[in-house]
LOTI-823939 format. One record per residue: x, y, z of N, C-alpha, C, O in turn; residue in one letter; residue number from 0. Coordinates in steps of 0.1 Angstrom, whole numbers. Example, Ala and Ser with C-alpha at 12.3 -4.5 7.8 and 13.67 -1.06 7.14 Angstrom:
// LOTI-823939
132;-57;78;123;-45;78;132;-33;78;142;-33;85;A;0
128;-22;71;137;-11;71;129;0;79;134;11;80;S;1
// end
This chain:
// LOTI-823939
-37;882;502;-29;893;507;-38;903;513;-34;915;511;X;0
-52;902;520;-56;914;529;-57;914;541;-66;920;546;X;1
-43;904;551;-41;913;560;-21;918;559;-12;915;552;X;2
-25;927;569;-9;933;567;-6;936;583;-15;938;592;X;3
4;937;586;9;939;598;8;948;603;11;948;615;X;4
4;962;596;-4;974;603;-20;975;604;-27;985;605;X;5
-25;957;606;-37;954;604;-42;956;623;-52;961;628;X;6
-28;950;629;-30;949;640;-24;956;654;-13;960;650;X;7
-24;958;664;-21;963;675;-16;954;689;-21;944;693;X;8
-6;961;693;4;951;706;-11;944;712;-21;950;714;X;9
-8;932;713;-20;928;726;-25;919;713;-27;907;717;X;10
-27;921;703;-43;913;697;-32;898;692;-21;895;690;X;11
-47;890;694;-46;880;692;-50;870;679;-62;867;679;X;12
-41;866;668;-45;862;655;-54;851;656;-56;843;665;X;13
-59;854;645;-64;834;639;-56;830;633;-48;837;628;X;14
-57;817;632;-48;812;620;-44;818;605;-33;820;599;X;15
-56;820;602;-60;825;591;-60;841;588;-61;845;576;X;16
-58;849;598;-53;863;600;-36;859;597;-30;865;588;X;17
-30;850;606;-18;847;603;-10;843;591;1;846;586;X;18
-23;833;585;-12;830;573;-14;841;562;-6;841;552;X;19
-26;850;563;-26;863;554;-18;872;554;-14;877;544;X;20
-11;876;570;1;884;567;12;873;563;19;876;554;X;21
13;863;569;26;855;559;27;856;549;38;858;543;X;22
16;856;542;14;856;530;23;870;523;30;869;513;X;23
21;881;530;28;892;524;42;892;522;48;900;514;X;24
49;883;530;65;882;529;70;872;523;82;869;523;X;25
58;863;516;61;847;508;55;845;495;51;835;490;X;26
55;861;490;53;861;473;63;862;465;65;871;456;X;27
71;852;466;84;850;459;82;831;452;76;822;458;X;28
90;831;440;93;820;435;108;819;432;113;828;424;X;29
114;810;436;128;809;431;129;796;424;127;787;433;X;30
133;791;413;133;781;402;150;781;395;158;790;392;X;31
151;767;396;166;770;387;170;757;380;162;749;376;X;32
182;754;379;182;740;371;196;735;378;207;740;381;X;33
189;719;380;202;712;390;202;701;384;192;694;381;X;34
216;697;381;215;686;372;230;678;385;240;684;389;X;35
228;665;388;234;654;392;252;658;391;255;666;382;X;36
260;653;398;270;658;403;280;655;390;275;646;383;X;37
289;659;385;296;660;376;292;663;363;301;663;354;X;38
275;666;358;265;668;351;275;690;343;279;698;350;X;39
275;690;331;283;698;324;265;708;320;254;702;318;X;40
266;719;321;250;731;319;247;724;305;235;724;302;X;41
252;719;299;251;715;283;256;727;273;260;738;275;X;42
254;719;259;257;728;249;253;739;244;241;739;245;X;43
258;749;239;253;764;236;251;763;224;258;755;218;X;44
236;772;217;233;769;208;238;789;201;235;799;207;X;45
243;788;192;250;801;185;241;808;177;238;804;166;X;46
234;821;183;228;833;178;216;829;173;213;831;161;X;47
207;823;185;196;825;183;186;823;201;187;813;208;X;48
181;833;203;176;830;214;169;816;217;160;812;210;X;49
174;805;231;173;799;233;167;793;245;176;796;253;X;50
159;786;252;153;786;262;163;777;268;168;767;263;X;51
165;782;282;172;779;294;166;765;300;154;764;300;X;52
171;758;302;165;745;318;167;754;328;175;762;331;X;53
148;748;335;149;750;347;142;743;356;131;747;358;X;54
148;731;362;143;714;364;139;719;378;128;713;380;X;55
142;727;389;136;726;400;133;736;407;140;746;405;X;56
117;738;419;115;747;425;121;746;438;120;736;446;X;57
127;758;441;128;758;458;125;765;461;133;770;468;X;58
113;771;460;107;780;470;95;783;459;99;788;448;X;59
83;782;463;73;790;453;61;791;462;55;781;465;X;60
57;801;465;42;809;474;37;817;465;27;824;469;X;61
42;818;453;37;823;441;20;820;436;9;826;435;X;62
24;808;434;10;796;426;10;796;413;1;793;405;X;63
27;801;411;35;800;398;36;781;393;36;772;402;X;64
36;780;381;40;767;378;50;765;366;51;770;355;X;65
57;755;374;67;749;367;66;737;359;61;726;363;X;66
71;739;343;68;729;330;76;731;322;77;741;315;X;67
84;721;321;93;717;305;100;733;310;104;736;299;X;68
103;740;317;112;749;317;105;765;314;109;776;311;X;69
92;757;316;81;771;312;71;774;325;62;767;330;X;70
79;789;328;70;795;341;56;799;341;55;811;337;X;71
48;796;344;32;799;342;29;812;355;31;807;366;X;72
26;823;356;24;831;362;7;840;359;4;846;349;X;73
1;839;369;-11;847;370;-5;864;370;7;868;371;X;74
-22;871;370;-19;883;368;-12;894;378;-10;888;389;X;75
-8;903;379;-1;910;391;13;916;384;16;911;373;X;76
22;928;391;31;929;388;46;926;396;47;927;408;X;77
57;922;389;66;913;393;77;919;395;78;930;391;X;78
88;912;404;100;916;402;111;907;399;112;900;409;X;79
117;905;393;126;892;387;143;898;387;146;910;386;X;80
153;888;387;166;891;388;165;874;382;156;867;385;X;81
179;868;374;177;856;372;197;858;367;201;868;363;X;82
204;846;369;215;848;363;218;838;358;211;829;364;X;83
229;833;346;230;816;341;242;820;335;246;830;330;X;84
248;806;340;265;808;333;270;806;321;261;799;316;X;85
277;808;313;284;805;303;293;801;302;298;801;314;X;86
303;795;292;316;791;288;319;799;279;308;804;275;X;87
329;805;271;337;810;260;321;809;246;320;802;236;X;88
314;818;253;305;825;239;303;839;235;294;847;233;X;89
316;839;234;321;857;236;304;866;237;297;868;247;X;90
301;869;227;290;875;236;280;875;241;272;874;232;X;91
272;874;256;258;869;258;252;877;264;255;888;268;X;92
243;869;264;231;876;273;215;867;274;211;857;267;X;93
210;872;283;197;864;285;183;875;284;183;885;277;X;94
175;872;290;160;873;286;148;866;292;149;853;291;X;95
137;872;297;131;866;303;112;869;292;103;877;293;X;96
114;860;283;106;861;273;92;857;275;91;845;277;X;97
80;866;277;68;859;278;62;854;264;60;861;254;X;98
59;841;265;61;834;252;44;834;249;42;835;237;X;99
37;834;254;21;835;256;17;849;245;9;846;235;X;100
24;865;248;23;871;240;39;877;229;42;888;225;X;101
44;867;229;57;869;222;66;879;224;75;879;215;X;102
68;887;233;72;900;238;83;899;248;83;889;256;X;103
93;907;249;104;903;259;99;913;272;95;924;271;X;104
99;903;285;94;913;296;105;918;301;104;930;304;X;105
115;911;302;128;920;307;141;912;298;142;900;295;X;106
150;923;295;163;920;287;175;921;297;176;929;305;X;107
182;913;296;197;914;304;206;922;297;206;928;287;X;108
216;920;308;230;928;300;240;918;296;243;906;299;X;109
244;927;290;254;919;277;266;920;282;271;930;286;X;110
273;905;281;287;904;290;292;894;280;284;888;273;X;111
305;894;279;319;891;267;328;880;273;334;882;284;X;112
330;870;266;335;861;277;341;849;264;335;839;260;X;113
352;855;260;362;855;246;359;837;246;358;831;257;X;114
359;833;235;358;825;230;375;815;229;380;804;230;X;115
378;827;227;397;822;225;403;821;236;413;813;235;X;116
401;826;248;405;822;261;400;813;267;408;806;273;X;117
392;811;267;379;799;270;374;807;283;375;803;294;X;118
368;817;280;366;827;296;351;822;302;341;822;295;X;119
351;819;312;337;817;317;329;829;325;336;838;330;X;120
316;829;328;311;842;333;298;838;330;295;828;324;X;121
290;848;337;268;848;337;272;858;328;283;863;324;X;122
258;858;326;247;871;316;235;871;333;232;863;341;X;123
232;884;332;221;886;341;207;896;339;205;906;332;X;124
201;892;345;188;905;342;180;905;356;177;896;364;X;125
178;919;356;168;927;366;161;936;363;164;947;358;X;126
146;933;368;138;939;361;122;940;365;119;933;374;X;127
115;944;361;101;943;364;88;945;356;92;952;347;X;128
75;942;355;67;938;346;51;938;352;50;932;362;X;129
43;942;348;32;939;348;23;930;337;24;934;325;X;130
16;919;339;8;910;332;-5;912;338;-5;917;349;X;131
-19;909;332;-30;912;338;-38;903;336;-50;903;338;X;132
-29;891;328;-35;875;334;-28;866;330;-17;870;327;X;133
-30;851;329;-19;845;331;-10;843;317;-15;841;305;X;134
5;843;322;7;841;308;24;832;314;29;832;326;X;135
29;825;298;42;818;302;52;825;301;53;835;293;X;136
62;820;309;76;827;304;86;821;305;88;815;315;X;137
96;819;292;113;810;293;119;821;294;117;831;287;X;138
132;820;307;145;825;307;152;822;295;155;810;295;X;139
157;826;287;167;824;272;178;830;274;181;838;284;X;140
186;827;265;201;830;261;199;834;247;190;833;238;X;141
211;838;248;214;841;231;231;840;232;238;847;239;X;142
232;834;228;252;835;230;257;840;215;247;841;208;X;143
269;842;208;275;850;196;280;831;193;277;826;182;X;144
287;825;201;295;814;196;290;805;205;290;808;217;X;145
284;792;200;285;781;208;293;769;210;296;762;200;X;146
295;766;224;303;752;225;295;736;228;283;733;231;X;147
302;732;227;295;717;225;296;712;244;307;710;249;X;148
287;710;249;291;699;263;288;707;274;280;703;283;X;149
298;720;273;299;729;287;296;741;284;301;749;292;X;150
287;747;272;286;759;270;278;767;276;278;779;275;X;151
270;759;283;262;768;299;264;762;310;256;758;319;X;152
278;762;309;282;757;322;290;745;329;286;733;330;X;153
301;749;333;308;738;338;306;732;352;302;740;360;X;154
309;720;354;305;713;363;317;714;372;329;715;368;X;155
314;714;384;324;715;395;328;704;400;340;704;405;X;156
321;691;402;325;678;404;323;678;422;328;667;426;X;157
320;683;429;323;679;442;312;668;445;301;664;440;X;158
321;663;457;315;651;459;302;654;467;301;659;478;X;159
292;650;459;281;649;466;271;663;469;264;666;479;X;160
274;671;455;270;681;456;265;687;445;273;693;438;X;161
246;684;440;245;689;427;251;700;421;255;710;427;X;162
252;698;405;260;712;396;241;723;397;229;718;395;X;163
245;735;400;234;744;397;239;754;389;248;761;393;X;164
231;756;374;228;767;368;225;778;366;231;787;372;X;165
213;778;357;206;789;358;194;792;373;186;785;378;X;166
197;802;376;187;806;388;179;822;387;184;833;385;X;167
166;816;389;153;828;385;145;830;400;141;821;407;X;168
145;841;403;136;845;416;128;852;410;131;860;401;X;169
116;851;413;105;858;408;99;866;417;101;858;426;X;170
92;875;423;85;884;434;76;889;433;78;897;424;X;171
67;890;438;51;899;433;49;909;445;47;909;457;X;172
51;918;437;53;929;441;36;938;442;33;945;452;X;173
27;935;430;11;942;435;3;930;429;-10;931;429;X;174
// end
């Protein structure tokens, strides 16, 4: 990231390598989430204990973030994240984006109610931001009040020929 687009003046002519340095400035983002096969149910909710999220695929990372077993590997720098994941009837939830490296929560979501006795479905979400100053991991978690068996992160929509997607985490580097 040291060139920037007030590096240069009408008329001049890049290098390559001038070019992909400002690219670089508009492609510090990672977006990761979890896609499971078409009629595929988010799976079972596990009841009042923070639990790590799936998150099987990247679509987009200029980060040099990595993706493992559902565990984000992030160098140092500071971030900006928004991430949201659905539920079924676990009346209360919420998520969390837990750096598990120093055991500490980097950002907490908000807490959304989604009655167990109705069978109400709805996300938990979080937005937020963080500085790390080397590398460390992080799982997206839940915590639900009640868990269901099969579809409790998530019901499957069935269309033909169109993966079920979950949980979804954008990550941004912001310095």
């Amino acid at each position: 990231m040291t060139a920037k687009w007030t590096d240069f003046v009408a008329g001049s002519v890049l290098t390559a390598a001038q070019l992909n340095d400002v690219l670089d400035n508009f492609q510090d983002i990672a977006i990761f989430n979890e896609t499971q096969a078409q009629n595929t149910a988010g799976g079972a909710s596990t009841a009042t204990t923070w639990t790590k999220r799936t998150l099987n695929t990247t679509l987009v990372n200029n980060l040099g973030a990595t993706l493992t077993t559902s565990v984000i590997a992030l160098v140092a720098g500071t971030y900006e994240v928004e991430a949201i994941s659905p539920f079924l009837a676990g009346n209360s939830v919420n998520i969390r984006l837990r750096n598990t490296t120093d055991s500490t929560t980097a950002i907490q979501g908000s807490n959304n109610y989604l009655a167990s006795t109705a069978i109400v479905g709805g996300y938990a979400e979080l937005n937020g931001s963080f500085t790390i100053t080397g590398t460390k991991n992080f799982e997206l978690q839940y915590y639900v009040q009640t868990g269901r068996a099969s579809n409790g992160l998530g019901v499957e929509l069935n269309a033909t020929g169109v993966s079920e997607i979950y949980s979804i985490i954008k990550i941004r580097r912001i310095a």
